[in-house]
VOGU-3710 file (C-alpha; in Angstrom, 3 decimals, decimal comma):
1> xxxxxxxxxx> 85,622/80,296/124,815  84,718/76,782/126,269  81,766/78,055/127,889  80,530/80,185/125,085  76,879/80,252/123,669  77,412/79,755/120,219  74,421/82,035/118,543  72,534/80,955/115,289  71,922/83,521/112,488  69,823/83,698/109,300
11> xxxxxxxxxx> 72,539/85,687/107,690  76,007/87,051/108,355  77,420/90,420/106,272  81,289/90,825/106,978  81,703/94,969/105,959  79,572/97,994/106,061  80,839/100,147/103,571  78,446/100,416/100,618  78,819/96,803/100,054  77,818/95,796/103,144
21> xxxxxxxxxx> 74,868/98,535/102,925  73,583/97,105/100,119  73,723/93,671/101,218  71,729/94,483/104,601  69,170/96,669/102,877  68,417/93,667/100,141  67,757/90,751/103,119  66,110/93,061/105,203  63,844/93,895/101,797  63,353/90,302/101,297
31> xxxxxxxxxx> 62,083/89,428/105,088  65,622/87,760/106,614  65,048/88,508/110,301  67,836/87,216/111,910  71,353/89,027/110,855  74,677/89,798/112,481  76,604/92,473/110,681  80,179/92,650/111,267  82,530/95,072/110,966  85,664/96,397/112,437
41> xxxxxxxxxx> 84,452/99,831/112,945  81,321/100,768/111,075  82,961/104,294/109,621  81,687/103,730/106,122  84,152/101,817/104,627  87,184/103,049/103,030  84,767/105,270/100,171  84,387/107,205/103,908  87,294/107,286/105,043  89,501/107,722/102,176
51> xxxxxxxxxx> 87,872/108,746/99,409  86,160/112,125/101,228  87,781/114,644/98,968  87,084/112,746/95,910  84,439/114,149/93,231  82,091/111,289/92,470  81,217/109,586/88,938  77,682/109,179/90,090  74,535/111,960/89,406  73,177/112,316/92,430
61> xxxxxxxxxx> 69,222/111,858/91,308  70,973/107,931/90,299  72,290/108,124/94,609  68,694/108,950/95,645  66,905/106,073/93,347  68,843/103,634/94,381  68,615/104,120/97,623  64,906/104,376/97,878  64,731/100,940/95,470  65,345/99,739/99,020
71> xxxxxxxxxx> 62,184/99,670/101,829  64,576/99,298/104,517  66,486/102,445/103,535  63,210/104,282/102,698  61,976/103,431/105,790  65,527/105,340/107,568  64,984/108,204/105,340  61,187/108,873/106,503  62,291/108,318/110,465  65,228/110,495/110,522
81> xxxxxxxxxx> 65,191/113,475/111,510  65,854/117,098/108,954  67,937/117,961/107,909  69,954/114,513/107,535  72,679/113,326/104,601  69,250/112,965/102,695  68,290/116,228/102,518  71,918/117,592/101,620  71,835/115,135/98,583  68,328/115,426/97,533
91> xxxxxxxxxx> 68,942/119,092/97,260  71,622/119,372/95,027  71,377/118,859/90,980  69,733/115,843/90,715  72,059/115,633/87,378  75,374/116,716/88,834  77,578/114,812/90,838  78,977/115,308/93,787  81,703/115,402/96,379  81,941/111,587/97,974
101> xxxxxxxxxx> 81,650/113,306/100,862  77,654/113,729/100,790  77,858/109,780/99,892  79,808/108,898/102,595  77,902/110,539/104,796  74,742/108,555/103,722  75,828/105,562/104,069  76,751/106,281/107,806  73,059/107,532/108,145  71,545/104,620/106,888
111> xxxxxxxxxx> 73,890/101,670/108,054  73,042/103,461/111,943  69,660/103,640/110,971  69,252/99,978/109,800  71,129/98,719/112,826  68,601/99,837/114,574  66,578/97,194/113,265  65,303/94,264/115,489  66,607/91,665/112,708  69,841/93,227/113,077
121> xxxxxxxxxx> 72,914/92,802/115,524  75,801/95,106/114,849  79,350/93,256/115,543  81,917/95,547/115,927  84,771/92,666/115,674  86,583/91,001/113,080  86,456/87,886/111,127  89,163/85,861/111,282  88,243/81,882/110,180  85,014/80,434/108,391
131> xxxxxxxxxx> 84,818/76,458/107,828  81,438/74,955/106,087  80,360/72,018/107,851  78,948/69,334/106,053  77,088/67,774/108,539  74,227/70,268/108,953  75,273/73,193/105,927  76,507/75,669/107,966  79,049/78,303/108,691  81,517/78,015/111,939
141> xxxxxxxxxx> 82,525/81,366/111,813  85,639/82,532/114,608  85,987/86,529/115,584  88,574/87,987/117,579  86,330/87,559/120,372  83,471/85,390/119,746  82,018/82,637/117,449  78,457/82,166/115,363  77,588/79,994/113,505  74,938/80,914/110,200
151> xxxxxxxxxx> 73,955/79,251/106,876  74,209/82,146/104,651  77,896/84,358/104,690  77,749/87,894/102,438  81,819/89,178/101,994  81,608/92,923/101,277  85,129/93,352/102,373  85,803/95,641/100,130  89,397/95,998/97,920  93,013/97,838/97,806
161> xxxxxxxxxx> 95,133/99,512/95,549  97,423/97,661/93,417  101,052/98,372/93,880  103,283/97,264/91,303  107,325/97,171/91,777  108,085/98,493/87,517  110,455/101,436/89,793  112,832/98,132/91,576  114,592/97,813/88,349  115,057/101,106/87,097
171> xxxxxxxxxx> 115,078/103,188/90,416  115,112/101,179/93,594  115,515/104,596/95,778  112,147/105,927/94,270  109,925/106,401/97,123  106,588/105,252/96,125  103,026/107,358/97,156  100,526/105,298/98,813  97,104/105,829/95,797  95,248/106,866/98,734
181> xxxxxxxxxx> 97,013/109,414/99,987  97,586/110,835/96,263  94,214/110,748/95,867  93,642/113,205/98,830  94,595/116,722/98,977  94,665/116,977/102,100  97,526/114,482/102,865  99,329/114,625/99,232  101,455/117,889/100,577  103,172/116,336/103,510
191> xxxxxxxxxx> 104,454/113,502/101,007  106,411/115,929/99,003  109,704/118,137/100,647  108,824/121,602/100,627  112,175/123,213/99,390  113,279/120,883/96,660  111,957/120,055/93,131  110,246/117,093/92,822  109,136/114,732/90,052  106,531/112,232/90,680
201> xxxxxxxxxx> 105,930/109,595/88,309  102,018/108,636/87,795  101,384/104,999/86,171  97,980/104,936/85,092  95,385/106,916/83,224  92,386/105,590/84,835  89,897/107,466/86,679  92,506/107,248/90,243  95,389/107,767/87,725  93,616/111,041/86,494
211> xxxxxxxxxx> 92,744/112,465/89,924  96,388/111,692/90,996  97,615/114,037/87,994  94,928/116,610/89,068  95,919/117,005/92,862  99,656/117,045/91,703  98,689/119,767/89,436  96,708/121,975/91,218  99,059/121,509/94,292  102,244/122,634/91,974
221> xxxxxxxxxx> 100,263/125,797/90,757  99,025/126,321/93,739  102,706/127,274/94,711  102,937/125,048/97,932  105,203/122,452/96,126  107,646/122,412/93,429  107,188/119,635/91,011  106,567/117,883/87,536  104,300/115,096/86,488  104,780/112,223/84,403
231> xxxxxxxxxx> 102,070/109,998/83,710  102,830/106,807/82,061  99,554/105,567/80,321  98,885/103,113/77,441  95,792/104,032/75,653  94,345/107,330/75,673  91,961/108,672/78,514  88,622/106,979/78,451  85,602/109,177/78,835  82,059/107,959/79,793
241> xxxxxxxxxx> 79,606/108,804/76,877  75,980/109,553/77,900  73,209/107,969/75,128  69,564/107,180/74,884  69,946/103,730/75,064  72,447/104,283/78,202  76,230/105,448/78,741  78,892/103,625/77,200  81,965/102,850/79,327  79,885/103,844/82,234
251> xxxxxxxxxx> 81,937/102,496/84,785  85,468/102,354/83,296  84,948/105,689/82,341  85,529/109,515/83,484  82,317/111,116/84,587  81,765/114,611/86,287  84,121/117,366/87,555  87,408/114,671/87,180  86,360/114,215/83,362  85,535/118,221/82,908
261> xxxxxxxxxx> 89,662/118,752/84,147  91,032/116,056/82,086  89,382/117,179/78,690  90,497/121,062/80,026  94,127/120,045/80,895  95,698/116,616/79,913  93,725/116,736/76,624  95,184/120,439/75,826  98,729/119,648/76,791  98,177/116,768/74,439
271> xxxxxxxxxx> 100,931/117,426/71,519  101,241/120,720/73,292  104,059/122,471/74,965  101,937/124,269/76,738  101,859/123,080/80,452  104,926/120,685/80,251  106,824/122,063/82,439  103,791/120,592/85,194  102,759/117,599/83,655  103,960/115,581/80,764
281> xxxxxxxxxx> 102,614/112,508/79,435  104,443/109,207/78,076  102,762/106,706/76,208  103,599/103,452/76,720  100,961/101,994/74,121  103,604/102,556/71,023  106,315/100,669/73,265  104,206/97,803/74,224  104,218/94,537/72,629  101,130/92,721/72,970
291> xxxxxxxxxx> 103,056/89,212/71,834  105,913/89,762/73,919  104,058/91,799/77,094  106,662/94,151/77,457  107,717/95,072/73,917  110,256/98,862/74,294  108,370/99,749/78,279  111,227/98,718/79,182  113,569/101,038/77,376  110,965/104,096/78,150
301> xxxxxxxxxx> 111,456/103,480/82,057  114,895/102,970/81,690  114,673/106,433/80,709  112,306/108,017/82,627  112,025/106,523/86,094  115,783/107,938/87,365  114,761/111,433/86,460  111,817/110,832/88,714  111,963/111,648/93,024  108,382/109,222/93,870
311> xxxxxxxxxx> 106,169/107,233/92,436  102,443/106,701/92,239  100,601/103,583/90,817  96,925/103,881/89,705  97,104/100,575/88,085  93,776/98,971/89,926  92,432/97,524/92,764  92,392/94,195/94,495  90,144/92,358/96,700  91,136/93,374/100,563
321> xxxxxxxxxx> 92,511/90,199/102,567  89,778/87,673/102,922  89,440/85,771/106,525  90,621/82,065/106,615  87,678/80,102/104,584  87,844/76,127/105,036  85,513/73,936/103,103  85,411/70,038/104,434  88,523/70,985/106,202  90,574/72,031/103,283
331> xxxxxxxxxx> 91,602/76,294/102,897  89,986/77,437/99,790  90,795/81,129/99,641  93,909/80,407/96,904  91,256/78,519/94,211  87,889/80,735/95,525  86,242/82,312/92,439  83,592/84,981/92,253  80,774/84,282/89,835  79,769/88,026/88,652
341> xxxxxxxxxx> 76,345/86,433/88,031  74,737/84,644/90,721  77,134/86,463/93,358  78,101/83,246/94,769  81,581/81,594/94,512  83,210/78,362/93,053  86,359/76,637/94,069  88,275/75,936/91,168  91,296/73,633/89,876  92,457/71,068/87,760
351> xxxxxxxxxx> 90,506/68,502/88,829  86,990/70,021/89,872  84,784/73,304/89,709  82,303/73,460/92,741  79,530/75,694/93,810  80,642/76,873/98,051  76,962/77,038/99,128  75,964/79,152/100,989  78,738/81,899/100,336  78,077/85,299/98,166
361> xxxxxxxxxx> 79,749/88,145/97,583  78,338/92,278/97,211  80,827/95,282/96,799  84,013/96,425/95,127  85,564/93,306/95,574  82,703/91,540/94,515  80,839/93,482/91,548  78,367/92,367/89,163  79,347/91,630/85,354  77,380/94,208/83,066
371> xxxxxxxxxx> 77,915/95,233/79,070  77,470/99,091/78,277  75,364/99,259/75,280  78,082/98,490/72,634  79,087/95,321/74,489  81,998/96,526/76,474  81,408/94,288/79,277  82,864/95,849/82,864  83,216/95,686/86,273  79,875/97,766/87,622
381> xxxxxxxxxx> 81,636/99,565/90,421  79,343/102,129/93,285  76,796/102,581/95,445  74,081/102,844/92,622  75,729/99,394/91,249  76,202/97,598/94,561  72,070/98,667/95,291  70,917/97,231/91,883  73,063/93,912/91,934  71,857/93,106/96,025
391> xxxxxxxxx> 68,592/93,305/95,347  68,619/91,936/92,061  70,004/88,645/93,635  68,752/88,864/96,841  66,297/86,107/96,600  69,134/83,917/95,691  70,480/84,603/99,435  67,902/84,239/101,081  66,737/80,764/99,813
//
C-alpha cells in the first residue's frame, strides 16, 4: 500500500443491515455528499440472513412510515420498478405483522437503491483498524485491502447472541444449539438425531427464548423429532400492551403471531398437565436470590440439566466484534461507551470520561434509550426504531 491514494470522505458507515440503512438514509436526508459504505457483503445484515423465518414484532403500516420519514428511501421507492419489496409490504394489513422475510427483503431494495447514489461508494471490504488523529480530527481507517481516511465514523455492526456456560457445571457433555439456528425451522431439524428422544433445555423467556420453545414444539408435533422442552425462565412472559398514549413494554415485549402462540400454549400449560409431556416450564424466579445472585438456581440445574440431551440460550445479545479503534495512539475498544442519547461514544475509567469525536453509533448494537409510557425505560430495538433514532440525530453527524 505505499503507493496508495488515500481517499477523503464526508462520512464512513461500517454495516448495511438496518443499522447501516438507517444511518445512510439520515446523511443522505441531511445533504452529506461524500460517503463510503462498508460492508462485508451487503446481504442485509444478519435480520436477512438469519432471521428470514422469523414472524416480526413490527405492524407493517409502522415498516412503511418509517421508511418514507426518509427522502432518500422515498425517492428508491418512486424509481423502482412494480412490483418491488414495497409493494409486497404495502399490501398486506397495514396492522398485522409480518414474516421478516418481506423486511429483509426491503432493506436489500433500498440499500441497492441508495448505492446508487452519486454521494455514495459501496465498499465491499472489511474494517479492520481506526486511529483518530489529533493533528487534523480525523479518522485513519485500514481495510483488508485499502485505507480512507474521514472525519465522521457511523458503527452499525450489528450484535450476537449471548452464550452462557450455566450447562459446564452440571452437564459438560450437553451439546449446546447455536440461538440462530433454533430460531430457524429450517435448520433446527438437522440439530436433533432422528431416532432417539431428545430433551433440549431452553434458558430464557424472552421474545428469542419464546420462538425457540415454539419451533421445538411444533417440530415435536409435527412428528419429525422426538423430544421435550424445558424452559428455564425467571419472571413470567412479558407481553407488549397496546394503549392510547402508546404500547407499554413495546420493545421488550411479545408482539404478533409469537405473542398469539405463547398466550395459546405456554400460558395454557401454565399449572397444567396438559402438554407436559412437550414442553415444561421451570421457574427459576422462586430459586433466585437477588442478594446472593444465585440463591437455589443452582440446586434446580443440578437437577434438571443431566436429564437434558442440548441446550439453547436465549439470554440476549451482544455487540458483534468491533474493529481495532485507537485514540492518540492508545486502544479504546475495552473502556468505549455508547451514549443512548446523542449516539456518540465516551471512553471511560477511573481517571477520566471523554467525548471520541467524531464517532457514533446506529443499530442493534447501538440503540437509542426510550421509556414506554409507564417509565419502563428499554432498549428501542428495529427497523422502525433504528429510522426514528438516525434521523432524529442526524444533524448531530453531520456537523
Amino acid at each position: 500500500m505505499a503507493d496508495e491514494v488515500v481517499k477523503h470522505y464526508e462520512a464512513v458507515i461500517i454495516g448495511a443491515g438496518p443499522g447501516g440503512l438507517a444511518a445512510a438514509a439520515a446523511l443522505l436526508d441531511c445533504g452529506v455528499r461524500r460517503i463510503l459504505w462498508v460492508d462485508r457483503g451487503f446481504r442485509g445484515g444478519t435480520l436477512n440472513e438469519c432471521y428470514r423465518e422469523i414472524s416480526s414484532n413490527t405492524k407493517v403500516g409502522l415498516y412503511l412510515e418509517a421508511i418514507r420519514s426518509s427522502l432518500a428511501c422515498s425517492d428508491v421507492i418512486a424509481r423502482a420498478t412494480e412490483p418491488n419489496a414495497w409493494t409486497a409490504l404495502d399490501r398486506l394489513d397495514h396492522d398485522d405483522t409480518c414474516q421478516l422475510s418481506l423486511a429483509g427483503d426491503l432493506i436489500c431494495m433500498l440499500v441497492d437503491g441508495l448505492c446508487e447514489s452519486d454521494a455514495i461508494e459501496k465498499c465491499v471490504d472489511e474494517v479492520k483498524r481506526a486511529e483518530r488523529s489529533p493533528e487534523d480530527d480525523t479518522w485513519n481507517i485500514a481495510m483488508v485491502h485499502r485505507r480512507v481516511v474521514t472525519r465522521r465514523m457511523i458503527l452499525c455492526t450489528g450484535s450476537r447472541p449471548i452464550v452462557l456456560d450455566i450447562h459446564a457445571r452440571y452437564h459438560p457433555d450437553i451439546r449446546v444449539i447455536d440461538l440462530d439456528t433454533c430460531m430457524s425451522r429450517s435448520r433446527l431439524a438437522s440439530e436433533l438425531p432422528e431416532n432417539e428422544i431428545s430433551t433440549v433445555a431452553v434458558v430464557g423467556n424472552s421474545h428469542s427464548g419464546v420462538l425457540c420453545c415454539r419451533n421445538l414444539y411444533e417440530l415435536a408435533q409435527s412428528g419429525k423429532r422426538s423430544l421435550g422442552i424445558v424452559n428455564f425462565h425467571r419472571q413470567p412472559i412479558r407481553f407488549a400492551d397496546y394503549r392510547e398514549e402508546g404500547i407499554v413494554y413495546d420493545n421488550s415485549g411479545l408482539k404478533g403471531a409469537t405473542a398469539v402462540w405463547a398466550r395459546d400454549v405456554m400460558g395454557r400449560l401454565v399449572g397444567s398437565e396438559d402438554g407436559h409431556d412437550i414442553l415444561r416450564q421451570v421457574d427459576l424466579g422462586s430459586a433466585h436470590d437477588k442478594e446472593t445472585e444465585q440463591g437455589e438456581e443452582g440446586l434446580v440445574y443440578k437437577r434438571e440439566l443431566p436429564r437434558c440431551t442440548h441446550i439453547v440460550y436465549a439470554v440476549g445479545y451482544e455487540p458483534a466484534p468491533l474493529p481495532d479503534l485507537y485514540v492518540d495512539r492508545q486502544r479504546i475498544n475495552g473502556s468505549l461507551r455508547f451514549d443512548m442519547i446523542t449516539s456518540g461514544f465516551r471512553t471511560a475509567d477511573e481517571v477520566e470520561d471523554e467525548v471520541v469525536a467524531g464517532l457514533f453509533g446506529c443499530g442493534i448494537a447501538f440503540p437509542e434509550k426510550v421509556a414506554d409510557p409507564e417509565g419502563h425505560v428499554e432498549a428501542a430495538v428495529g427497523v422502525t426504531k433504528f429510522f426514528k433514532f438516525a434521523q432524529r440525530v442526524r444533524d448531530v453527524w453531520a456537523g
